[in-house]
N, C-alpha and C positions, 0 to 999 in steps of 0.2 A: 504493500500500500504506500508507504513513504519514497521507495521507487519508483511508483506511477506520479504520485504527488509531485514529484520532483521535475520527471521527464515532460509532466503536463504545461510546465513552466516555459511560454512563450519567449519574454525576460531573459532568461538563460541560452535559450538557444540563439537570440538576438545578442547576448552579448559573445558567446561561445565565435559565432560566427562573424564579425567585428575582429576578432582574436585569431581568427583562421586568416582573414582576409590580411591583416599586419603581416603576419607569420610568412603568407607567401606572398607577400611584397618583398621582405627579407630576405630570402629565398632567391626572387628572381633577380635580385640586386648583387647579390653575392659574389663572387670571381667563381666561374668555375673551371676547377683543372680538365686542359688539354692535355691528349696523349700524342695528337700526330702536329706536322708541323709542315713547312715546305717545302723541309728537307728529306723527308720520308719520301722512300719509294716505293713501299710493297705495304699492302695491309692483308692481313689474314682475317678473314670473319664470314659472316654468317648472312646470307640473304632473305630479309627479312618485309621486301616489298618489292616489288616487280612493276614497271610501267612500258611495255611494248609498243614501239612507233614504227611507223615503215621501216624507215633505216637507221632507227636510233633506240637503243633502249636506255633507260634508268633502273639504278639501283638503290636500295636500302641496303647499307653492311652494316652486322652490328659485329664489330670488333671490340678491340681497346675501346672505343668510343662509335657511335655512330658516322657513317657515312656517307654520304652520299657520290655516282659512280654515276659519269655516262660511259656508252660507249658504243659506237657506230659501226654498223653491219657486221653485227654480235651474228655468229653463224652458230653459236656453240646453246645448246639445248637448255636453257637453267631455267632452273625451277624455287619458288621460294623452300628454303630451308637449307637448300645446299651450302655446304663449306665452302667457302672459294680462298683464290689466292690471286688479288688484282695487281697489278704494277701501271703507274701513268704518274701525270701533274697534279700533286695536292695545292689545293690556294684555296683562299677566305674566301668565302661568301660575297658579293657587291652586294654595301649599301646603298642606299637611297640619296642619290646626286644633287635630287630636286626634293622640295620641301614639301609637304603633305604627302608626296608619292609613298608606292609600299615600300616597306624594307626588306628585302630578300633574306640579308644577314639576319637579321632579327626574326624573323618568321621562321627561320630553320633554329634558331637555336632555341625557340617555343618546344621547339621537337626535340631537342637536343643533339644535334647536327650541328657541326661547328666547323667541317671540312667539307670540301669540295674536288675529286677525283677523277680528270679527263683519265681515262682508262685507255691504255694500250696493250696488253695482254691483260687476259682471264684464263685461269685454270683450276677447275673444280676436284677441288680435293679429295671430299667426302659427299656422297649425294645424303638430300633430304629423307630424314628417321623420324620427324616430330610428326605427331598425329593430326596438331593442329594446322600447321602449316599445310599437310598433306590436303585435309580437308578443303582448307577455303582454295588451294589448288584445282581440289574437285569440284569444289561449289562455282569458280570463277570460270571452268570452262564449261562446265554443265548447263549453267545459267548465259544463253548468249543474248539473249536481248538485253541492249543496254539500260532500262528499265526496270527488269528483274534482277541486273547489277546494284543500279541505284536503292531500291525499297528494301532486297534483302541481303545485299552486302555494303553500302554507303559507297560504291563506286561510281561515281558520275561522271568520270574521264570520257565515255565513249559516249556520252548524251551532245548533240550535235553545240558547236560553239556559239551559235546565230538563237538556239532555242535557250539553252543556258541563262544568256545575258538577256533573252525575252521574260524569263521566269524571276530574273531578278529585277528587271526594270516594271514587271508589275506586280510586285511585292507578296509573290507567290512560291519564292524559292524554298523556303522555309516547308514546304510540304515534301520535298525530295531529301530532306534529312532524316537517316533513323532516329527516331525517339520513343518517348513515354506512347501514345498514340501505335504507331507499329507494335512494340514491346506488348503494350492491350491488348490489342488483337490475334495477333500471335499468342500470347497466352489464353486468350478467350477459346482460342481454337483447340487448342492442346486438353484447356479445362474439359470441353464438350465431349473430345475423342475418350478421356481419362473416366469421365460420369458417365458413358456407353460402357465403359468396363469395369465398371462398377465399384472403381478405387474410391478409400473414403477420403475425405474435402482434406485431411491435414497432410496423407500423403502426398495427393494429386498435388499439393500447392507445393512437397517438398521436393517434389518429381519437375514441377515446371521449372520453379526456381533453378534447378541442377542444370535445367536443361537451358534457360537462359543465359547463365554464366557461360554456360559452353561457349554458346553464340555468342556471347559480348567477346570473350577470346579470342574466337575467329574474324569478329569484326576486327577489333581494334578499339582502344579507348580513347574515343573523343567524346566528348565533352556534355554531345547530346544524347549517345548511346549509354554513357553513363548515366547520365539522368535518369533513363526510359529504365532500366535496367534496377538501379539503386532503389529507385522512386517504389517500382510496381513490388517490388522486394519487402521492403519496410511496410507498405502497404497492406499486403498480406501478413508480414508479422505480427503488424500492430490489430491484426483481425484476428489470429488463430490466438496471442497472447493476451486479447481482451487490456489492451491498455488504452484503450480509447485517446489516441493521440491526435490531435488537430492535424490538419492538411496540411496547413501552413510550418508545424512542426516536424514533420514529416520532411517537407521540401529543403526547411534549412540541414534537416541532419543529412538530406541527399549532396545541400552543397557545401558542406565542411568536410564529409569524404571526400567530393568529389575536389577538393582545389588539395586536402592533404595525400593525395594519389599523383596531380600536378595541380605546381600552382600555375602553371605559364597557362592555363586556362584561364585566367585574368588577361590577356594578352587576346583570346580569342573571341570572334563576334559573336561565334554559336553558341560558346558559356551565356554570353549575357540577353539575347532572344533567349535560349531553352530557359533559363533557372528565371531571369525577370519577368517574361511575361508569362512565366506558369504561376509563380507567387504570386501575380497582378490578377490574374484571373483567380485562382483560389481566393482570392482577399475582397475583389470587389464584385464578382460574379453572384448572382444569385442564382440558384435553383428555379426553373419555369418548366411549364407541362409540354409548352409547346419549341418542338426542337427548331422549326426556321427562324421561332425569335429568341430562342436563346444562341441558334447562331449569328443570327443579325449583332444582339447584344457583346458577344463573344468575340467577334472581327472589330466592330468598333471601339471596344476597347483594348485590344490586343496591336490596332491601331495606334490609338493614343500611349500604350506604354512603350510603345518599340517606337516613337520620331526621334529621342536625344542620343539611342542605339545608333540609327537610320542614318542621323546625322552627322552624326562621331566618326562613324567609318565610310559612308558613301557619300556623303555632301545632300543626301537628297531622300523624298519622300513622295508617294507615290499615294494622293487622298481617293485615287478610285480604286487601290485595292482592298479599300474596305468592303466594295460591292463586288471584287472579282472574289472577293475568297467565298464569299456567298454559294457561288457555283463551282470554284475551286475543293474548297475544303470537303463537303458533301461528292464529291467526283471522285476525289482521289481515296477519299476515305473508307466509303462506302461501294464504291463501284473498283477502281486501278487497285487500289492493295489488296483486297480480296482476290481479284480476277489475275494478279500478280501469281499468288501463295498456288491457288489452282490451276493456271498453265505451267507452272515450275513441279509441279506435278503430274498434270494431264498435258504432254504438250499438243494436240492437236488442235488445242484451244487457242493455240498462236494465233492465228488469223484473224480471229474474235479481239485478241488483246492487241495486236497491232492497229487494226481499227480503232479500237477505245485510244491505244496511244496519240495514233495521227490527231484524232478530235481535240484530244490534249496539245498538240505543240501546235496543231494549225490557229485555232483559238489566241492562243499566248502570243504568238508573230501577229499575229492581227490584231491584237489591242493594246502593242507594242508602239501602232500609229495611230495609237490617239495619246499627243503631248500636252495637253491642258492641264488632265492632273497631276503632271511630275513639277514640282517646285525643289528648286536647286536653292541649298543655304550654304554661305562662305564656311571654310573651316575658321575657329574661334578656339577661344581658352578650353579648359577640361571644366571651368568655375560653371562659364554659361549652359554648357549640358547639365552641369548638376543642378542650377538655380531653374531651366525646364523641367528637369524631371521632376521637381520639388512643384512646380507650377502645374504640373499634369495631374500631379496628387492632388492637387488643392482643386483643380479644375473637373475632377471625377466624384472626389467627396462633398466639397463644399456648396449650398446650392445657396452659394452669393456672387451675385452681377459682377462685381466689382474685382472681383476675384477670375472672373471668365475673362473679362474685358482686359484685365492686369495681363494676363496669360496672352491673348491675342496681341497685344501692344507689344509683347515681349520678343515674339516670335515675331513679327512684323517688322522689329526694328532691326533682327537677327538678320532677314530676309535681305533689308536692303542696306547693308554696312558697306556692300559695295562701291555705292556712291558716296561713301565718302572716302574709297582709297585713293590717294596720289596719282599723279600719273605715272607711268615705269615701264619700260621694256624688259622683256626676259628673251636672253637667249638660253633655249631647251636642249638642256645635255639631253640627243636622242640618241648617242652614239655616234656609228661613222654617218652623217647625216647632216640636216638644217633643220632649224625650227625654232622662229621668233615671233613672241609673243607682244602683240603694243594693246596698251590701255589706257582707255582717258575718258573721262566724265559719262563713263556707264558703258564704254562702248568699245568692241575691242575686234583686236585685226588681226590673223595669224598669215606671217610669211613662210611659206614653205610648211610642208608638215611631216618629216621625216619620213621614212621606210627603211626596211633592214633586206633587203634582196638575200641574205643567207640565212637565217632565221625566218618562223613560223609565226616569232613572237610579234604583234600588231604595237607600234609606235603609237597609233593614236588610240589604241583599248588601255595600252599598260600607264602611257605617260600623258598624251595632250589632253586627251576626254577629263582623266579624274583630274588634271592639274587645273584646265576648265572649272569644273565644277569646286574643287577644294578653296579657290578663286571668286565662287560663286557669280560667275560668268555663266550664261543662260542662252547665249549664243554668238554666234562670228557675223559681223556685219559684212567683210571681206577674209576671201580665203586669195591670198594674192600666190600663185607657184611661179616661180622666176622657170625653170625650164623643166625638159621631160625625164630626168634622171630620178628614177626610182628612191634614193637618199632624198631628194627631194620633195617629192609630190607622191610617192607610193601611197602610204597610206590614206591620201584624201579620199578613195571606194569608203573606206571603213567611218571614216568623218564623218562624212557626208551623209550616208546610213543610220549615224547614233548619234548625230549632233547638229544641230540648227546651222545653217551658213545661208545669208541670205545672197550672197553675188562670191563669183568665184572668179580670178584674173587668170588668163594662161599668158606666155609671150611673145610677140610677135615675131619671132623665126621661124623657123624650120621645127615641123611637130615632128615625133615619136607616137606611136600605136596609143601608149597611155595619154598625149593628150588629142588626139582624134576622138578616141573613145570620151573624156572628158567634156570636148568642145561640142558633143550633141545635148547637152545638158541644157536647159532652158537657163539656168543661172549663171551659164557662163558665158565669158564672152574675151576677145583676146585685150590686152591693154594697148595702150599706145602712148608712144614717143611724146612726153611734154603733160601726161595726163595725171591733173593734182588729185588727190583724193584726202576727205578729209575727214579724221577722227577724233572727235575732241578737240584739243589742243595740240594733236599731231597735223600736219600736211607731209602728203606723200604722194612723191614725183615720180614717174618712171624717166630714167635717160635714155637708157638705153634704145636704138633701133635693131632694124630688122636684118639676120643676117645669113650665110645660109651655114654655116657650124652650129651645130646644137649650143655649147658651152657659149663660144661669142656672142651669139642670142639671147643669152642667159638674159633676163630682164634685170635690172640694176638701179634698186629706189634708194632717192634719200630722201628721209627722213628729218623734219625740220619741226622743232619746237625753241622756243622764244628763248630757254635756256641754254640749249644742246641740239648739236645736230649730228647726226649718224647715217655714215654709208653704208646700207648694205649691196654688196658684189653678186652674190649668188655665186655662179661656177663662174664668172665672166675670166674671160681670157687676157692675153699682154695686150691684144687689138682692142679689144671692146674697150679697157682701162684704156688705153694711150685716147680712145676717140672722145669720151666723156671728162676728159680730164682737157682737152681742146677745146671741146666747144662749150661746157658749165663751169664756172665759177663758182668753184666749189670750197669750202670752208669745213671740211667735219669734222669735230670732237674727235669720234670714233669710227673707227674703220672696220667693219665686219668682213676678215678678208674670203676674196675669195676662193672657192673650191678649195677647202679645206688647210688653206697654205702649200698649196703644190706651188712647182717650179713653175709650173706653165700661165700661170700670174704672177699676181706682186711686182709690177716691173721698178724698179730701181726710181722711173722720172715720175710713177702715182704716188710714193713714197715723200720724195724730193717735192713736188708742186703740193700736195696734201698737205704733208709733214702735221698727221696727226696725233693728240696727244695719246693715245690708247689705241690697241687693233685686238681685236678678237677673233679665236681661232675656233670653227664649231667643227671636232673633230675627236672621232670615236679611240676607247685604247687598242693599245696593242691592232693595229687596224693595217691590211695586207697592202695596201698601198704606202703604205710607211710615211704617211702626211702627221704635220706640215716638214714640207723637204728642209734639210738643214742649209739650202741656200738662201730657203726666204727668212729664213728665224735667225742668217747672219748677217742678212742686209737689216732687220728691227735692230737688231744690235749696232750695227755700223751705224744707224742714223737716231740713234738713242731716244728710240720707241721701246715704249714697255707693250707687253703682249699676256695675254687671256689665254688659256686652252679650254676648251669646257671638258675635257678628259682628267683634267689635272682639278679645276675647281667645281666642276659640278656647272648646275646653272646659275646664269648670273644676269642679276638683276639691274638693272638703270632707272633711277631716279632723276626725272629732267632738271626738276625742281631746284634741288641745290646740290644736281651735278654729284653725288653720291652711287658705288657701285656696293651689289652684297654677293656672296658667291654663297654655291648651297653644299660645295662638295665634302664639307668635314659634318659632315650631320651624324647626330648619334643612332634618331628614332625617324 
């Protein structure tokens, strides 16, 4: 009795968890010892994650420490669990060059990953013994639709990348994570087969349990499968032990296991959707007879507890998936994860569940192009999420005017902080690439927008879209591409598809395939020789004419504000320079050189007649053309110009105002 009396204690568990939360703050602040370095060649360990591409695989090794392992047209058969013996380049993790962006470094070491392994032989030592590995090996090729990956292994690599980012743009992704919800049902099902065979209820629940750990093993422990797993556990405890324990008490003891298991669950976005908005609904949900308004009731406030989440990590919130989850949530719940568990058994029922999937991803792209509800907020302090989230309590519980209206003014004033930023240029470490960002009194211009011709990875999904939006920028008034070189204009397909641009410039030379294809576009159209354009307190000229070389073509704008004025080159060549530099009277600050600082510009007399105080170099590391040439980086020397790399400092910002620069490349987070 004085056990139950104690555990009953709300108080306690609020303050228990408070104390957990410190503890692995502590924790993830720590030093932790590294075993490999840069000087390691070989690691011996254990594969314990597998990701299969056309001609590249990844790997998880758990060695001395975890690792992570690519390696390209792997011919050799592996499988998780296998011993291996890799040899290749270990190196750190890349941080985050650009400010709001993600941190790669930091997201791996959430994992406990602290290495990175270009792999040049593999040789499997001892093959795969463990039962577990063995299994989700069997369950992973068993299960091929990428769907029955997702629901009942947490695999969504093979869910296509166009639907993906549709499920999270209308705030429906959150149904393709294992959780409490799956864990239900699954167990519901298990209970049913169990009460056919007529095991009695203390068993059957110690039977499912056994049998969910299993599964939680083979998944994997993240954050939400924890949850689902812990939750329906205790749940049942507190039912066969008659201790009659709150929900709410319940949920915190799920997440003090689950942060003292990891704490870098703090670090993750799924921790705080699964464990927040399930305590927001236990808390402020009530019980009703009728299920489409207690799901009405249940999206709208699952709604309002996940916007200072929403905003904290995405920039943005999405008010009509309060009404998509209406038909989402009852879809997937009721109809997909059932008809999931049954074709992964019956498969002839694929056709059936292929059907029900299309109606799912067809739906989600198509209300992908309705942009009204999506409202884009700047990134801000960690203060003002928290003084939201305090305001959404107040604004759920409290039924005072003054308090809703408080709440709205608050968010409102969130919304448009933008206007009142300075004005600044950013040039965007995209890598070996271009990409500059101008903004002035609400309104903003992107030149160039990077592309990676060797990589998969999209420049305007990983860097311009979120740094947009972290920005709280809502769209591109001009998307200006100086010429048709992939580094330069590649990712505008991808842009143009996930982000607002109202007019698009191409340049008046000689096209490339990429912009023919471009130049059918109703928003585009080519620029020309003398044509100011103006943003804010920026005006911007093109000089350049028409020519029949791609790069001499390159279009060539300066940039002119009252404080500073800046040239940017594009790829232009020693002709195009020699001819703009004859017939403009030119004055700039800063020189944005071109093509990368190859030899094949920079001439000696744009240097001499410019003679600017600063030039910037937007150029990728370690990058196979070996820019910028050590010819032009000794003529900046000879003529005592200091010089930018965006490889070396990250992105770097301009301030017209008072003529101020900030670089982003020593970031920590």
């Amino acid at each position: 009795m004085k056990l139950k009396t104690i555990l009953q204690s709300k108080k306690l568990f609020i303050f228990l968890t408070i104390i957990v939360i410190i503890i692995s703050l502590i924790r993830i602040i720590t030093p932790k010892k590294e075993y490999y370095s840069k000087s390691t060649k070989e690691v011996i360990g254990t594969i314990i994650d597998i990701t299969k591409e056309q001609d590249k695989t990844t790997l998880i090794i758990q060695g001395k420490e975890k690792i992570r392992g690519t390696i390209y047209h792997n011919k050799k058969d592996l499988s998780l669990g296998d011993k291996v013996l890799v040899t290749g380049k270990i190196s750190k993790p890349e941080k985050n060059t650009t400010k709001n962006l993600f941190n790669y470094r930091f997201y791996l070491e959430t994992k406990k990953i602290y290495h990175l392994i270009k792999i040049d032989k593999i040789k499997i030592i001892k093959t795969n013994k463990n039962i577990f590995y063995s299994l989700k090996e069997l369950l992973i090729n068993y299960l091929t639709n990428p769907y029955e990956q997702a629901f009942l292994l947490g695999i969504t690599d093979n869910i296509k990348e166009d639907v993906k980012t549709s499920y999270e743009q209308n705030g429906i992704s959150h149904l393709f994570a294992i959780s409490g919800m799956q864990f239900y049902m699954i167990a519901n099902f298990l209970e049913k087969i169990l009460n056919k065979l007529k095991v009695n209820q203390k068993l059957s629940y110690l039977i499912i349990i056994i049998i969910l750990f299993f599964y939680t093993l083979i998944l994997g422990l993240s954050a939400s499968i924890l949850r689902g797993v812990l939750f329906y556990t205790l749940w049942k405890l507190n039912k066969i032990a008659k201790l009659n324990l709150a929900k709410e008490i319940l949920i915190l003891i799920t997440l003090i296991i689950t942060l003292l298991l990891n704490p870098y669950f703090l670090c993750d976005v799924a921790f705080y959707y699964s464990f927040i908005i399930s305590i927001g609904l236990l808390y402020f949900l009530t019980p009703n007879t009728s299920y489409f308004k207690t799901l009405l009731i249940s999206s709208y406030l699952s709604f309002l507890i996940s916007i200072p989440i929403s905003l904290y990590f995405f920039y943005q919130i999405n008010i009509l998936s309060i009404f998509y989850n209406l038909f989402y949530i009852p879809y997937v719940n009721i109809i997909i994860f059932p008809m999931t568990i049954i074709t992964s058994i019956f498969k002839p029922f694929i056709v059936v569940y292929e059907l029900l999937i299309d109606i799912l991803e067809n739906t989600s792209l198509f209300l992908t192009k309705i942009k009204f509800g999506t409202l884009i907020f700047p990134k801000t302090t960690i203060i003002i999420y928290l003084i939201e989230g305090l305001l959404i309590y107040l604004f759920i519980t409290k039924k005072n005017k003054i308090i809703k209206i408080l709440t709205i003014i608050f968010f409102l004033i969130h919304y448009l902080i933008p206007y009142t930023y300075q004005d600044f240029i950013k040039i965007i470490d995209v890598g070996q690439g271009d990409s500059a960002l101008l903004y002035s009194k609400g309104e903003a211009l992107l030149i160039d927008t990077g592309g990676n011709i060797y990589s998969e990875d999209s420049v305007a999904k990983y860097k311009i879209i979120p740094l947009l939006k972290s920005l709280g920028i809502k769209k591109l008034k001009f998307a200006l591409l100086t010429h048709g070189d992939y580094d330069h204009m590649g990712d505008i397909f991808y842009l143009n598809n996930n982000f607002k641009i109202e007019k698009i410039k191409i340049n008046l030379g000689s096209k490339k395939e990429i912009e023919k294809e471009i130049s059918k576009w109703k928003k585009t159209s080519k620029s020309k020789q003398d044509e100011i354009i103006s943003l804010g307190n920026f005006k911007i000229i093109e000089l350049n004419k028409a020519w029949q070389e791609e790069n001499t073509s390159s279009s060539i704008y300066y940039v002119m504000h009252k404080n500073l004025n800046i040239l940017f080159l594009g790829d232009a060549t020693k002709i195009s320079e020699k001819y703009i530099v004859k017939n403009y009277n030119l004055k700039p600050d800063i020189i944005k050189l071109a093509h990368h600082g190859s030899n094949t510009s920079t001439s000696t007399k744009l240097l001499k007649e410019l003679s600017p105080k600063l030039t910037i170099i937007s150029v990728g590391k370690n990058n196979r053309y070996n820019h910028p040439s050590k010819e032009v980086l000794l003529k900046l020397e000879k003529y005592n110009i200091p010089n930018l790399k965006t490889k070396d400092v990250g992105t770097i910002t301009i301030y017209p105002k008072n003529q101020t620069i900030t670089t982003d490349g020593n970031l920590q987070s």
